[in-house]
C-alpha positions as CSV (number, residue, x, y, z in Angstrom):
1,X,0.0,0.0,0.0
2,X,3.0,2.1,0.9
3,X,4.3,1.3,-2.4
4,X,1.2,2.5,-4.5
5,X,1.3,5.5,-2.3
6,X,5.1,7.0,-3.0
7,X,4.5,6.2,-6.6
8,X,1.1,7.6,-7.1
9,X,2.9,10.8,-5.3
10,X,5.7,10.6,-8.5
11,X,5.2,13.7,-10.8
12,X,6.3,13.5,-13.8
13,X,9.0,15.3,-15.8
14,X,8.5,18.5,-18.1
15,X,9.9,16.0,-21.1
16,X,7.1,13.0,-20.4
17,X,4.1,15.6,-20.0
18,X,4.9,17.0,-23.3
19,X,5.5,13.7,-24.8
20,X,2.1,12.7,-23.5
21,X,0.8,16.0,-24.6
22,X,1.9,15.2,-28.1
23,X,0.5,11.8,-28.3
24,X,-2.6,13.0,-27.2
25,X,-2.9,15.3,-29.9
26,X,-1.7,13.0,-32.6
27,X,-4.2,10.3,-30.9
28,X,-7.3,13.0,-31.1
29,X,-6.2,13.3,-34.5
30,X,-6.3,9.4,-35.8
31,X,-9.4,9.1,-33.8
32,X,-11.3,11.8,-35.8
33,X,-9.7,11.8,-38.9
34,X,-11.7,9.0,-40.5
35,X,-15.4,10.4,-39.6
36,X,-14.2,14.0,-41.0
37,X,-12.9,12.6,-44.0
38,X,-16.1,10.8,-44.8
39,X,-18.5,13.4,-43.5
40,X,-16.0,15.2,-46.1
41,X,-16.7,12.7,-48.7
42,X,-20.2,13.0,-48.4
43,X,-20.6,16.5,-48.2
44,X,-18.5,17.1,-51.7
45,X,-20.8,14.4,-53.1
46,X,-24.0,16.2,-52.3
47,X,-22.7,19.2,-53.3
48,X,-22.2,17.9,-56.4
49,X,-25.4,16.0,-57.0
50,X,-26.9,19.6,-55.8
51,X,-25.8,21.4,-59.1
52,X,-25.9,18.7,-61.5
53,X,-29.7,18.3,-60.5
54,X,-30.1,22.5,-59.0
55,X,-32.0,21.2,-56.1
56,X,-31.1,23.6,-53.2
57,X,-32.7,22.3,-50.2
58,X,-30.8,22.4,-47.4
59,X,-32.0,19.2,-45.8
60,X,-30.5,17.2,-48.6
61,X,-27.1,18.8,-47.8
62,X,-27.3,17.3,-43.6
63,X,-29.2,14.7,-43.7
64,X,-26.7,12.2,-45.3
65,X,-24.0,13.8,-44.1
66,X,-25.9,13.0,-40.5
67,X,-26.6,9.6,-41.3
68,X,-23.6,8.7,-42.6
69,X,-21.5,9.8,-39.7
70,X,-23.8,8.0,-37.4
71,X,-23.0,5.0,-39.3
72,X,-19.4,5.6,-39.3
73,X,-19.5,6.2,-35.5
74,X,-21.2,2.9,-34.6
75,X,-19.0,1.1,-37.1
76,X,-15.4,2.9,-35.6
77,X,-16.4,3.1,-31.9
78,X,-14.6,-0.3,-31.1
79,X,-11.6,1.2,-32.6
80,X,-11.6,4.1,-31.4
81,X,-12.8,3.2,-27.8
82,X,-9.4,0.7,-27.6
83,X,-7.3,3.2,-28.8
84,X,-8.3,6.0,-26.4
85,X,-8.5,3.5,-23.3
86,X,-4.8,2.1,-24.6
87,X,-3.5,5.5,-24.2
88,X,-5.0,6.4,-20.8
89,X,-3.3,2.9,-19.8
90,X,-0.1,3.8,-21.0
91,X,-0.4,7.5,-19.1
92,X,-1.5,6.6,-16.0
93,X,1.2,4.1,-15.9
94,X,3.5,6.5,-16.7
95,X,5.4,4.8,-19.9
């Protein structure tokens, strides 16, 4: 118990906060990256079915966009869960 104690009390150094920083950052990054690029994706597509056809209705331009983030979501949340809880393993550890 005494053990847990002094190391819980351990800060860490300048160097391994910003290390932790950046890998934060670069994790936030992988995490999102794939439901921004296909709500991208999407977007650019309805856009462009929009003025081929002229139909300016701005519920066509969210609604797939919506639904296929959803989708993405649901699919990528494993993923993404495991990658986020790895991290906060590795940081609270302290390696």
């Amino acid at each position: 118990m005494a053990v847990r104690a002094a190391r819980a009390a351990e800060v860490p150094s300048g160097s391994a906060l910003s290390t932790l920083a950046q890998e934060a950052l670069l994790l936030a990054v992988a995490v999102s990256l794939p439901v921004v690029a296909i709500a991208a994706l999407v977007g650019l597509l309805v856009a462009v079915l929009q003025a081929a056809t002229q139909v300016q209705d701005a519920t066509l331009g969210h609604l797939p966009r919506l639904l296929v983030v959803a989708v993405v979501l649901a699919l990528m949340a494993p993923w993404m869960g495991s990658e986020i809880a790895a991290f906060a393993l590795r940081a609270f550890r302290g390696g």
